[in-house]
C-alpha positions in Angstrom: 110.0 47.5 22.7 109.5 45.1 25.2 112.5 46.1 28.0 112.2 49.7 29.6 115.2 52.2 29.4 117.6 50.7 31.2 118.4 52.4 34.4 121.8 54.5 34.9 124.8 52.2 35.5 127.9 54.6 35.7 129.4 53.4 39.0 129.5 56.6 41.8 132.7 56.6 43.7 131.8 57.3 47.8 134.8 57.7 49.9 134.2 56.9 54.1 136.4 56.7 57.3 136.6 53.9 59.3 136.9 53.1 62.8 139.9 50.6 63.6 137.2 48.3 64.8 135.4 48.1 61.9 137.7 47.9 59.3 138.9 45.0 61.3 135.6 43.1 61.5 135.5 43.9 57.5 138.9 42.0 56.8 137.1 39.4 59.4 134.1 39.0 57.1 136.7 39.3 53.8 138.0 36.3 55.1 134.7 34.4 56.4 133.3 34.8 52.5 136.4 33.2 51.4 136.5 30.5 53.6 132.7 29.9 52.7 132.6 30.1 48.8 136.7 29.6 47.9 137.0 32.9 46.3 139.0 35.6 47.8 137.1 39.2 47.7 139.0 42.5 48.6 137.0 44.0 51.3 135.9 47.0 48.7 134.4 44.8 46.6 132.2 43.4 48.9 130.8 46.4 50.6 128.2 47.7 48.0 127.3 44.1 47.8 127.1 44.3 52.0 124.8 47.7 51.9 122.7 46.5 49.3 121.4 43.3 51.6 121.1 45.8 54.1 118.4 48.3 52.4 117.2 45.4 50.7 116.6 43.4 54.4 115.1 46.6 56.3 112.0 45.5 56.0 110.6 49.1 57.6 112.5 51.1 55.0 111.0 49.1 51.9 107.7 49.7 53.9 108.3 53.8 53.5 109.4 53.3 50.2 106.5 51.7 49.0 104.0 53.9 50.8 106.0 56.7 49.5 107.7 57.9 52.7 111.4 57.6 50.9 112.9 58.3 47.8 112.3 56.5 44.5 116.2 57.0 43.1 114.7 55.1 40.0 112.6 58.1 39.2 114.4 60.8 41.5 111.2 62.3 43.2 111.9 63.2 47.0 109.1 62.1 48.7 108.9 62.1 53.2 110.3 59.2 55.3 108.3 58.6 57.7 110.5 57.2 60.5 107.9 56.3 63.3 110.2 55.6 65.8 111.2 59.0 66.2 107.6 60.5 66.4 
């Protein structure tokens, strides 16, 4: 079969406090992607979206991963992160 085993999809629920501030900024932001693409998101929908640019844009996180310094959640091996600027 040509496609692999597709990976795990079942959503994970992760509840977090916010500062004042920063739920603030988020409604800020809420409202800056509505004004940019016409289409109203609720803050909550657009936060896994937010953190996944984030990993995705840390350029020395994707660096560990790759050299094996984080962990692979696709195949669930722990492996060392090797954060250098706390050596």
């Amino acid at each position: 079969m040509k496609p692999s085993k597709l990976p795990d999809r079942t959503p994970v629920k992760l509840s977090t406090t916010l500062t004042p501030t920063l739920a603030a900024r988020l409604r800020d932001y809420a409202d800056f992607y509505a004004e940019t693409y016409g289409t109203r998101e609720e803050v909550a929908d657009l936060v896994p979206f937010m953190l996944e640019a984030f990993l995705d844009g840390d350029a020395d996180f994707r660096r560990a991963s790759r050299s094996g310094g984080a962990k692979d959640p696709t195949i669930g091996t722990p492996r060392r992160l090797n954060n250098q600027s706390t050596e």
